[in-house]
Every structure is written in structure tokens, then in C-alpha cells.
N, C-alpha and C positions, 0 to 999 in steps of 0.2 A: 313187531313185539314192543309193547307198551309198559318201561323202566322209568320209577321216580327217580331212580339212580340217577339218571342221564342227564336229568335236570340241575344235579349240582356239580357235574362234570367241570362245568366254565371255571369255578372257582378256585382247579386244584390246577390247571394250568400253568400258572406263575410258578408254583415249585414243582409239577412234575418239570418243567423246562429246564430249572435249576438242577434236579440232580441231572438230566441229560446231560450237563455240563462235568459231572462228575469222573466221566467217561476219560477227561482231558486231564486232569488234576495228575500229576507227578512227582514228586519228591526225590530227593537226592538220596541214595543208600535205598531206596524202597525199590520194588519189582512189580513194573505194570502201575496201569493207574488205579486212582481212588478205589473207583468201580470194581476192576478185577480183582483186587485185594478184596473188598466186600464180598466178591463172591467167594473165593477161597475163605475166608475166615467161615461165611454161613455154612461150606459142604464141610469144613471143619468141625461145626458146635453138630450138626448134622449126624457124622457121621463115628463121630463118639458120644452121641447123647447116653448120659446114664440110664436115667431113665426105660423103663419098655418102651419099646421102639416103635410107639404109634403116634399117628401123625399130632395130637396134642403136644408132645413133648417137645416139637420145635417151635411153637410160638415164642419163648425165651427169642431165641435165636434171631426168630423173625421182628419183635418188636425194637430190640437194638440193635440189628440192624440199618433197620429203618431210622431209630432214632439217630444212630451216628451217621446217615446220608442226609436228613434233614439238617443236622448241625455241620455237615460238612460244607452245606450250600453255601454259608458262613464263612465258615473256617480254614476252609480245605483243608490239608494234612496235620495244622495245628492242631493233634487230637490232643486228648489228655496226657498220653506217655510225653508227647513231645513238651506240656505245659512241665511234667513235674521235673521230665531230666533236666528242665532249664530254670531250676529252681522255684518254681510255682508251689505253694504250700497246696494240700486235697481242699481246702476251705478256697483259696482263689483260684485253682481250677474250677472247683463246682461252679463259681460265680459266674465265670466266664462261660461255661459250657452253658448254663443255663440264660445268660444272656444273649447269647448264639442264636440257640434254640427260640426264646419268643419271636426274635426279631423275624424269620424265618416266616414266610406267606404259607403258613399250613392254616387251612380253614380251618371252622367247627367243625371237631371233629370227635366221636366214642371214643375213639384210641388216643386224644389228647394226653389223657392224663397218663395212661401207660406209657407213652414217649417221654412226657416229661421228666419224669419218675425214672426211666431209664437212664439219660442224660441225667438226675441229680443225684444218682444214686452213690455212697459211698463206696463202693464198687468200681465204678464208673472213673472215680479219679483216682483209684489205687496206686499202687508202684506201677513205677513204667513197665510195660513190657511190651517192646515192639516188633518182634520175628512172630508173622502169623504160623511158623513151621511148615514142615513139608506137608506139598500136597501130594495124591494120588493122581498118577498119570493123567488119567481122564482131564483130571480139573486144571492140571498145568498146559492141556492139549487145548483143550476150550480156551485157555487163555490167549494161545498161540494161534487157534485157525481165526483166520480173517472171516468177517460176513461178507455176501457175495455181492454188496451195492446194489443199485439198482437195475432190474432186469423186466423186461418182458417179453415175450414172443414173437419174434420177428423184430426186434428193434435193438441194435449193439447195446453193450452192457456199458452202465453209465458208473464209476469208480470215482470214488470222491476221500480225497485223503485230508486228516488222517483217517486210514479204514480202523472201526472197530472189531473188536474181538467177541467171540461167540462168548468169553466174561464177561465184558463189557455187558451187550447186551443182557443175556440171563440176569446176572447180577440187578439191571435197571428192573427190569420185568418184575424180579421177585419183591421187591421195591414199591415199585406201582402198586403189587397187588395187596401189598399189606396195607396204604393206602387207601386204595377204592373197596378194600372188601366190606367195610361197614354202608356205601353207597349201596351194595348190591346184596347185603345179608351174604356175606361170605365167609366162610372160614379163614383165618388171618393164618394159617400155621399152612391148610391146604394150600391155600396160591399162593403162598413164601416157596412150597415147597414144589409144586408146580413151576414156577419163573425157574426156579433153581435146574431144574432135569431137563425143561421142555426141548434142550437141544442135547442131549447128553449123545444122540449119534453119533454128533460134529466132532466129536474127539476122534473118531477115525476117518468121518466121512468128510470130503469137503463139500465146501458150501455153490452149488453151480446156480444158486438164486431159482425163483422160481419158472422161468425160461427154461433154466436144465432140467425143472423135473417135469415140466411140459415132457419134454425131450425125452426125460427115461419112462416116463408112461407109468407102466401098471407094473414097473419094477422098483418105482420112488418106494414105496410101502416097503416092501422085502429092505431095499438098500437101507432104507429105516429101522427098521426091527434088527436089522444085523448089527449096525454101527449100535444102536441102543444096549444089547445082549452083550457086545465085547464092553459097553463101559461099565455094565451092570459085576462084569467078574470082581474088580476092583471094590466092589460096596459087599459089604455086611446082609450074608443070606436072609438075617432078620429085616432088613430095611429092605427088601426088593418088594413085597406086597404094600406100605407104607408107599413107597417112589410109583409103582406100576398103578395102584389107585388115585395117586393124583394124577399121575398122565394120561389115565382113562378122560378126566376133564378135558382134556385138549381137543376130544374128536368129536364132541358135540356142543352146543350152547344153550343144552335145556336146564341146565342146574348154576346157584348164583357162582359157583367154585369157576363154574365152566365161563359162564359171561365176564364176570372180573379178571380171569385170567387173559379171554380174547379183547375183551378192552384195555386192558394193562399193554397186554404184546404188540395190538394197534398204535396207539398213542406214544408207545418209545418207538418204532419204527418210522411214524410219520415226525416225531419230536427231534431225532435224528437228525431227519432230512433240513429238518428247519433251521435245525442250528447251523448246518451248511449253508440253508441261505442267508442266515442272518451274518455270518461271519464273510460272504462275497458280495453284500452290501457297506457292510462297516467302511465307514471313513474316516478324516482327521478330524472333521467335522462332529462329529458324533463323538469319535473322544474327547476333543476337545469340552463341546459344548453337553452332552448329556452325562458323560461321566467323570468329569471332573477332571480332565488328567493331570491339569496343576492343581492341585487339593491343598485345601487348610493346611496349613505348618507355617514354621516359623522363615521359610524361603519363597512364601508363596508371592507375595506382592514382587520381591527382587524379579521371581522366575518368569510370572508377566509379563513384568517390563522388557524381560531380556525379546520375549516371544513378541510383545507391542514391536519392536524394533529389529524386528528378522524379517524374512520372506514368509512368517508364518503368520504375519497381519494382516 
């Protein structure tokens, strides 16, 4: 199958790899990283949207989202609440945010300007408020089940810590997809809201990788549909047609909803893994010399000299 999409894929690599990195991002006084916070805030706007409850009315959701993973790649948890509780006026937060923001390797992209617009928005820098509030078990459960590493049939299962959380990922996934969905003509609300569900079983079900469902056979589907049905009791009768019609995208790849969402779920799976290797090659070398690790400042010539004259020369 023949996608112009595919063709500018290379370019979104450098930030899809960055927010992979989001996954790691922690804070003091916060619960879970970057990532899982993003997801709980999305099944948040989600799941009290005013709005009729069709799937339009989560693009909001999905675009700032997006836009605060994009500025997070930056920033990390120096979000805007944190700029203004520490005295930042809305006028030099917005600076800031939106300085953030260009710096950030997102291509040409249709949804530029809606992201930027997000991040500059008056809104955007308001009063702090930093408790994303309680979630719904489901979402606090996804936070909690680990992914199953890598697995295949017949070969012990390969565990690579830190393992992430079925947040983690969903949250990247829903991510990706409001990304690549203008690559593929895709609906920006549907595979936000796709990423979001696509494991909603895993709140009851654990994760045995795909080696376990070798294993459980022609019972994975059922175990599927069950774990899905219990997380569905917790959501809003009105949103279960909204949620079940984007999940219908997951089972095949004839529609752009459905390819941007299995290329989104590829790409942080494999993006994952890379970041594992990339961080069991890192050296001192590499910090030292590619990332600066004595940086500009007013100590930096002293802190050379000290390192010229140690066992680190």
C-alpha cells in the first residue's frame, strides 16, 4: 500500500523521539510522569466535555495536549502554573512558552498554527492550577499496569527498566497521532481519541505481551472485550459510541483514522526500545563532549580546569 504520508515520516522523528523521552520526566509533589499526567488530564477534558459528546468536541483536548508535549520537550515540567507560582507575569510566561515551542523540531506542519496558538494563548498562562484531580479507576489502573517488554514466542521475555505504564504509552500514542494525522488525512480528534482507549482493557487485564496471547489463542479477543466492557462501566453511557467507533479503527488499516493510529502505535513502541538503547550506549564521552556537560556559565572555565587536572583528562 502506496502513502505520500510515509514519505515525510523521517522528518517527525527528532520530536517524535523527544516526547518518547517524556515518559521519564518527573517532578517533585506530582504523581507519575509527564506522559501519564497527559493522559489523565486528556480522559479528564474527555470525559466532562460540554459539549454533545461526539467525537469533534475533543479536538480542544487533543490539540493542547499536543501542544504542551511539544513544549514539554523543552521545558519539561516547567509548565506555565509552575512559571506563574514563581512569580512570572501571563506576559513572560507566554514569551517563554512560546519560545519553547519554536525551538522544538516539529516540521511543516497544517496544525502548526493551532499548536502555537495553544501554547500562546491567554488561557494558557492563566492562574496556576496544578492538581490534574481525581481520575476514574480505569485511568489511575493504566497508570499503574506495567507494559509487558519485549516478548515473542518461544524466546524468554526481555524486561528493560524503567518499564513503562500502559499511561505512558497510550498518552504517547494519542500524541503521535494528532501529529501524523494531517500526513495521513486523518482526523486529529479521532486518533487523539483512539491512542487514548486503545488499551483500556489493561486496566483489568495484565499485559502477558504478545507471546501470552500466542498462548491464550482464540481467547485473547474475549479476554479483550471483557477487560474493555469493565473499563467502559466507569465512562459516561453518552461516550461509549464516541470511544467503540474509534476503536473499531484499531482492527483494520483501510481508513486514514486507522493507518495514523497503527503507525503512531508502531513508532512509540519501536521509539521505546531505542531509547533503551540509546541510554546503554551513553558514555562520559558523549556527555562530556556532545552535550556539554560543563556548559556556559560564569564557573565554566574554573570547572575545566578542575576536570583538565583530574583522572577525567
Amino acid at each position: 500500500m502506496s502513502d505520500p504520508g510515509l514519505a515525510t515520516l523521517p522528518a517527525y522523528e527528532p520530536l517524535l523521539r523527544d516526547i518518547v523521552n517524556l515518559k521519564r520526566v518527573r517532578s517533585a509533589g506530582r504523581t507519575g510522569s509527564w506522559m501519564e499526567r497527559s493522559f489523565r488530564r486528556g480522559w479528564g477534558r474527555i470525559l466532562h466535555v460540554e459539549d454533545a459528546p461526539e467525537t469533534a468536541s475533543f479536538r480542544p483536548a487533543a490539540i493542547e495536549e499536543t501542544a504542551e508535549a511539544i513544549l514539554a520537550t523543552r521545558l519539561a515540567d516547567v509548565s506555565a502554573p509552575v512559571l506563574r507560582e514563581h512569580g512570572l507575569s501571563a506576559e513572560a510566561t507566554r514569551e517563554i512558552r512560546v519560545r519553547g515551542f519554536e525551538e522544538a523540531p516539529l516540521p511543516d506542519s497544517p496544525l502548526r498554527d493551532s499548536l502555537r496558538e495553544a501554547i500562546s494563548s491567554k488561557d494558557a498562562a492563566g492562574e496556576p492550577v496544578r492538581d490534574e484531580g481525581e481520575s476514574p479507576g480505569f485511568v489511575d489502573a493504566l497508570c499503574e499496569q506495567p507494559r509487558a517488554g519485549v516478548t515473542a514466542p518461544g524466546t524468554s521475555r526481555l524486561m528493560l527498566t524503567p518499564t513503562e505504564s500502559h499511561g505512558d504509552h497510550c498518552g504517547a500514542v494519542a500524541v503521535f497521532g494528532v501529529l501524523l494525522a494531517p500526513l495521513f488525512g486523518a482526523d486529529v480528534a479521532t486518533t487523539y481519541l483512539i491512542g487514548l482507549a486503545h488499551h483500556l482493557h489493561n486496566a483489568t487485564l495484565p499485559d502477558a505481551g504478545h507471546a501470552g496471547d500466542v498462548i491464550l489463542g482464540d481467547s485473547a479477543g474475549a479476554l479483550i472485550d471483557a477487560g474493555r466492557e469493565r473499563a467502559m462501566r466507569a465512562i459516561p453511557e453518552e461516550l461509549h459510541d464516541p470511544i467503540h467507533s474509534a476503536l473499531a479503527h484499531t482492527e483494520h488499516v483501510d481508513s486514514p483514522e486507522a493507518r495514523t493510529f497503527h503507525a503512531a502505535d508502531a513508532l512509540d513502541r519501536v521509539l521505546e526500545i531505542a531509547w533503551h538503547a540509546q541510554t546503554a550506549d551513553f558514555s562520559l564521552d558523549v556527555a562530556l563532549d556532545e552535550y556539554n556537560l560543563v556548559h556556559e556559565g560564569l564557573a565554566q572555565d574554573w570547572q575545566q580546569r578542575v576536570l583538565d587536572a583530574s583522572v577525567f583528562a
